[in-house]
Every structure is written in structure tokens, then in C-alpha cells.
C-alpha positions in Angstrom: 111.3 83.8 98.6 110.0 86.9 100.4 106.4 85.7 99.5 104.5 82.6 98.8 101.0 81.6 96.6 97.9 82.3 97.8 97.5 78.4 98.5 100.5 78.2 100.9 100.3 81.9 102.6 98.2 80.8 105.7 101.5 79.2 107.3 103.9 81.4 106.7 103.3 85.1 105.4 106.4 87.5 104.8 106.4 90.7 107.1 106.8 94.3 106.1 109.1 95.7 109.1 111.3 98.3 107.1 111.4 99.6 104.3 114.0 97.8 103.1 111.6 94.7 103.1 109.5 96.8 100.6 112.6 96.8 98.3 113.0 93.5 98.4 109.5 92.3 97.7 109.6 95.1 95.3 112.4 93.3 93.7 111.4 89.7 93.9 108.2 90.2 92.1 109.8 91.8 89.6 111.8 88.4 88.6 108.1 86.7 89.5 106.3 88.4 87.1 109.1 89.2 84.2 109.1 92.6 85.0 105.7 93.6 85.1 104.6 96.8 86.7 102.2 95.4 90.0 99.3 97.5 91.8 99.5 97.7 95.5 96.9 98.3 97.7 96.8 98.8 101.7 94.7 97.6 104.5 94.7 99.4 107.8 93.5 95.9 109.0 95.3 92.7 108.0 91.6 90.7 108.3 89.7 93.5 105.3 88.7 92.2 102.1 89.7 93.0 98.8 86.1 94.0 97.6 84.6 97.1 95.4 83.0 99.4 98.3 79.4 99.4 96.7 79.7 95.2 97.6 80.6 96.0 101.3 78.5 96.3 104.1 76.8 99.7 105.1 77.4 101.1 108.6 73.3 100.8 108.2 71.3 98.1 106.3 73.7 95.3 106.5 74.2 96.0 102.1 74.5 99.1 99.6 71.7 99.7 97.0 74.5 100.3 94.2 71.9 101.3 92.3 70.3 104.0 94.0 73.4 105.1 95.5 74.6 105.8 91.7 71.3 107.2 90.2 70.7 109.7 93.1 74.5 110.5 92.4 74.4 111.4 89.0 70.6 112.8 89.3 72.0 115.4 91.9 75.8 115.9 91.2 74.7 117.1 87.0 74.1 120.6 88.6 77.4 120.9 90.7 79.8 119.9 87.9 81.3 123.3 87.5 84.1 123.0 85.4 84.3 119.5 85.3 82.9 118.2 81.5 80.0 115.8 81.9 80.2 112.4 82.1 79.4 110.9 78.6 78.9 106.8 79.6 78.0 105.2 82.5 81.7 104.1 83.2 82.9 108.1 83.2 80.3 108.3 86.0 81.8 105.7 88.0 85.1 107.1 88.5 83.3 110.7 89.1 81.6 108.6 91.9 84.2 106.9 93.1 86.4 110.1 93.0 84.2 111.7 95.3 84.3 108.8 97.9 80.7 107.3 96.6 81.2 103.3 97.1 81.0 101.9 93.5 82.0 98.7 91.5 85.9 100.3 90.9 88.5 99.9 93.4 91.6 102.1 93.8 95.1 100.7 93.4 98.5 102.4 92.9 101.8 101.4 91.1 103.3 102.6 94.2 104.3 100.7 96.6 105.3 103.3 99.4 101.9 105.2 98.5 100.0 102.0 99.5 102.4 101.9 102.8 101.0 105.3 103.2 97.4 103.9 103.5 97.4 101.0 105.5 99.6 102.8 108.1 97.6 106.0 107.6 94.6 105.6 109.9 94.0 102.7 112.1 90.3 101.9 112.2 88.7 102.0 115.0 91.6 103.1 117.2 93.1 99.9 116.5 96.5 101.3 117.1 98.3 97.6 117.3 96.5 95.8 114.8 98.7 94.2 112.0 97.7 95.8 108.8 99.0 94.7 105.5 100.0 95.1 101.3 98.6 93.3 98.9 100.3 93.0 95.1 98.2 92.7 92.1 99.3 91.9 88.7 97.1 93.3 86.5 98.2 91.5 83.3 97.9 88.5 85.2 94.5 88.9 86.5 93.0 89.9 83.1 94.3 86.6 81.9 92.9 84.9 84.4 89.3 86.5 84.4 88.4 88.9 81.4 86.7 86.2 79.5 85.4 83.4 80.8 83.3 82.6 78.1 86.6 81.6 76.1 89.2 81.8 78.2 91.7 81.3 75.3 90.8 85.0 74.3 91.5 86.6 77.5 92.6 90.1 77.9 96.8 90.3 77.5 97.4 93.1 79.5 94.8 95.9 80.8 91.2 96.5 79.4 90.3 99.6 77.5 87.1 101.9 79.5 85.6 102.1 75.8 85.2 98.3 75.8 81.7 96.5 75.7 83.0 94.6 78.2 83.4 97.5 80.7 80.2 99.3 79.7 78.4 96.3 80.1 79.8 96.1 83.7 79.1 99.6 84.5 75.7 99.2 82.9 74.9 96.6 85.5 75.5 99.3 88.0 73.0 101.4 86.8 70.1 98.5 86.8 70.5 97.4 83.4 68.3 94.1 82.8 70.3 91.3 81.3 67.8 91.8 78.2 69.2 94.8 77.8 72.7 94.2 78.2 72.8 90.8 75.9 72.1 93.0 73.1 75.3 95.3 73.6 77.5 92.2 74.1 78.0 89.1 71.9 77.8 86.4 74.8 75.5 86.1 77.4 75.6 88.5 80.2 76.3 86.1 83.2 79.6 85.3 81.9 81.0 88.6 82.2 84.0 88.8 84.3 84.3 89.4 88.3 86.9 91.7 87.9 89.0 93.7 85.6 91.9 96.1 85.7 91.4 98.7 83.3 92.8 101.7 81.9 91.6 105.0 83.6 91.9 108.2 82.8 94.0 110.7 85.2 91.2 112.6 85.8 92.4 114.8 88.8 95.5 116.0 90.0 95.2 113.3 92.7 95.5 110.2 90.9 98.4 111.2 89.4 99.8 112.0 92.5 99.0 108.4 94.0 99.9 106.7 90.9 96.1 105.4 90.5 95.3 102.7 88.9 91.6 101.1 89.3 90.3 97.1 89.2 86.5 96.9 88.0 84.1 94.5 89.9 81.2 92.3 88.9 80.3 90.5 92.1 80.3 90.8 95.8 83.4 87.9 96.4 86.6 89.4 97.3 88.8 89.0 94.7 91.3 86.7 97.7 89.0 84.4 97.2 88.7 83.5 93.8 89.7 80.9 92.2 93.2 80.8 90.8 94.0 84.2 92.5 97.9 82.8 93.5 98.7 83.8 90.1 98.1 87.5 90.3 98.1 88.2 94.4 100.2 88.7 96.8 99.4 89.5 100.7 102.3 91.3 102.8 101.5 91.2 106.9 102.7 95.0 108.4 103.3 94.2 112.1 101.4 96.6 114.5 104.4 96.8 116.5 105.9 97.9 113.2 103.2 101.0 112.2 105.0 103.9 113.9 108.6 103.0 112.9 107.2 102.9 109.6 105.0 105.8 109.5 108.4 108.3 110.4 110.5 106.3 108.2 107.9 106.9 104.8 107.8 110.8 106.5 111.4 110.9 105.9 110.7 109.8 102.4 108.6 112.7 101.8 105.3 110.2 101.4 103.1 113.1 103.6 99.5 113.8 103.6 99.5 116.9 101.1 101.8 114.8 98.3 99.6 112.5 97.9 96.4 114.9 98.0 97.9 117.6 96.2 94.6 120.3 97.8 95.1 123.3 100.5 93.1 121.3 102.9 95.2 118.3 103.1 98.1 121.0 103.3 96.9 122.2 106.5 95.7 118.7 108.0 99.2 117.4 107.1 100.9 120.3 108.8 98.6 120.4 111.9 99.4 116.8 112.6 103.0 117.6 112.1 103.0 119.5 115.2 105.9 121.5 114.2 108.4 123.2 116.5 109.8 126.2 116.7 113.1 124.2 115.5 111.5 123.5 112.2 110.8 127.2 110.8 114.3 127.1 110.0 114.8 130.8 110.8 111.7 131.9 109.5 110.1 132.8 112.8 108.2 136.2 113.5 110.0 139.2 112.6 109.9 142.5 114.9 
């Protein structure tokens, strides 16, 4: 087996080295999970959590005020909308937020494999050029069976949650400060048993989601989802070898996995093709004329 549970992985975790490894993990939890479509996500760093960014730490209090950071959002962002339709419920102004790089409660995933490749060979943090990085594989299915309703875990979610659901308002309410008073009385079970994650359906709200395959997990609490209970059933952690990252990075190049596909806007154009450092061999006869 190219990977092992969650409970085991400490001994022995599978390598990413080529991308023929990709394939193969590709492949094997496709028999794992009878087919399912997984969500991968990439860490620069093999050590980083899987946790929402409004439960990480800030560069400069030690903890977000996910509150404040959202109200002074949407306060201040309703006159620079444009052409974008306002938000109508406090879930449609999470994703605006976390579009826009604000840390909220959602985290982003993507159904592609070599676009999360992209990302945790992408940048090293902190210069750390030979750090391992790594992949981790989600089932969403899986973890909404595992988590959407603990009240009565016999009526879990079977596949991924709807944004119109109470459930997801409710969460996205608690972003905003909503008391438990309040919330109870837009739910039908008491507020401390809604879920500490969720993968829901989003909408492909900008050109750049669809171009990264996005998908999005919605969080209720500040543990990573590694480390809750049961989470063998629905994750998978790949180690990327730092001695691996630049083989890698010309090999998804090759692939056509660059800067500007995946951000589809003229300024990652132009980032992209500055770091490309082009030669004259590349203009492929279309040098100066005269």
C-alpha cells in the first residue's frame, strides 16, 4: 500500500518523489475509497496543521479575533464591491473573505492533485528551501460521515453539505458573534453539538476556483482536523522530500501547472513569466523586428 491510517503513519509514511508516485497514490485511493473523488491540500512545511486560518496564530497577538476580523470586513468591503452582487447570508461573506485572503472558518482544497503539488512546492516558508513539505488526501464523503452530526450520528451527512443548510449558517453565524441563544433557535439541537468540520458545496465564484479545482472544508473549532478522532477514515498525509522540491517543481512546469493557470489574472501573468527568466531561445523566433 502507497499509504497507511492515520494510527500507523508515524512509522512509515509513503514519499512523493515523482510524479509517477502521485499516480499511484492517485490510483490506490481510488480502490480505498470506491472511487470517490478526494480533496488535496499542500503544505510547504511537512510539520503545518490542517486548521481554518481565522484558528491559527497571528504574526501579532498570539490568536485572531475572528470576529472582528469579519465585521470590519464586511463593514468596509460593502462600498468596494463593484460588480460583484452582495453577499446575502453570513456564509456568502465568508468565502468573499476568504477569497480575498481574510483568515476565516473555510479552508481551501482542490480535487486536483498536481494543483496541490503546485502549492506545497510553490513557496518555501521562511527560506526553508530543504524542508520536506507534504499532501494531504481528504475524503469529503467520508468526513461528513464521520462528523456532520454528532448529535445522531446515524443521520450523518452522505456526501457533501449544502451552503443553504442550518447547519452551515449556524456555523458561519458563530463567526459573526452569534450567542448560542441566538443560534439554538435557528437549529433543532443544541448549538454545542454542531460539527468541527464540514465539506460543503461552494459556489465557483471566480474564475480562480475553477481554475484550481476549489473545493472548501468549513470549521467549528481551533483543533486541526489531523487530530480528531477517527480522522484515518478520511486522511491521508503524503511526505514531499526537500531533496525532491526542484525536481518536482520543473517536472509540474512541464505539465503546464504554472503560476498564471492556476490564477488566471494579468498580474500573476507577469509574476509567472518574470520568474521564468526566459531566454532568448524561448521567443521562438519572435524576437525584435528591424
Amino acid at each position: 500500500m502507497i499509504f497507511e491510517t492515520m494510527s500507523s503513519m508515524p512509522d512509515q509514511q509513503t514519499t512523493i518523489t515523482c510524479l509517477a508516485s502521485v499516480e499511484k497514490a492517485v490510483e490506490e485511493l481510488y480502490d480505498e475509497f470506491n472511487g470517490e473523488a478526494m480533496w488535496w491540500r499542500g503544505h510547504a512545511i511537512e510539520s503545518w496543521k490542517i486548521m481554518a486560518g481565522a484558528f491559527r496564530p497571528s504574526r501579532q497577538s498570539g490568536k485572531y479575533n475572528e470576529y472582528a476580523l469579519i465585521s470590519h470586513f464586511k463593514t468596509r468591503a460593502l462600498g468596494m464591491l463593484g460588480h460583484r452582487p452582495r453577499p446575502t447570508s453570513e456564509i456568502e461573506w465568508l468565502f468573499l473573505a476568504q477569497h480575498y485572503g481574510l483568515p476565516t472558518r473555510l479552508l481551501d482544497w482542490t480535487e486536483n492533485p498536481l494543483v496541490a503539488l503546485f502549492f506545497a512546492l510553490g513557496q518555501d516558508a521562511g527560506g526553508a528551501t530543504n524542508a520536506d513539505a507534504c499532501l494531504w488526501a481528504m475524503s469529503p464523503s467520508q468526513l461528513n460521515l464521520s462528523l456532520s452530526c454528532p448529535a445522531k450520528p446515524g443521520e450523518a451527512q452522505l456526501g457533501l453539505v449544502g451552503s443553504d443548510e442550518r447547519v452551515v449558517q449556524a456555523m458561519a453565524k458563530q463567526a459573526f458573534g452569534y450567542k448560542n441563544e441566538a443560534i439554538k433557535g435557528f437549529l433543532s439541537f443544541d448549538p454545542s453539538l454542531l460539527p468541527k468540520a464540514l465539506a460543503i458545496e461552494s459556489p465557483e465564484m471566480d474564475a480562480r476556483i475553477v481554475a484550481q479545482s476549489g473545493r472548501f472544508t468549513l470549521h467549528g473549532c481551533d483543533r486541526s482536523l489531523e487530530s480528531l478522532s477517527e480522522s484515518g477514515k478520511y486522511l491521508r498525509k503524503f511526505i514531499i522530500p526537500g531533496s525532491e522540491k526542484s525536481k518536482l517543481r520543473q517536472k509540474l512546469e512541464l505539465m503546464g501547472v504554472q503560476l498564471w493557470n492556476l490564477f488566471p489574472d494579468l498580474q500573476s501573468l507577469a509574476e509567472g513569466l518574470r520568474k521564468h527568466e526566459f531566454t532568448s531561445s524561448d521567443l521562438g523566433g519572435l524576437g525584435p523586428q528591424g
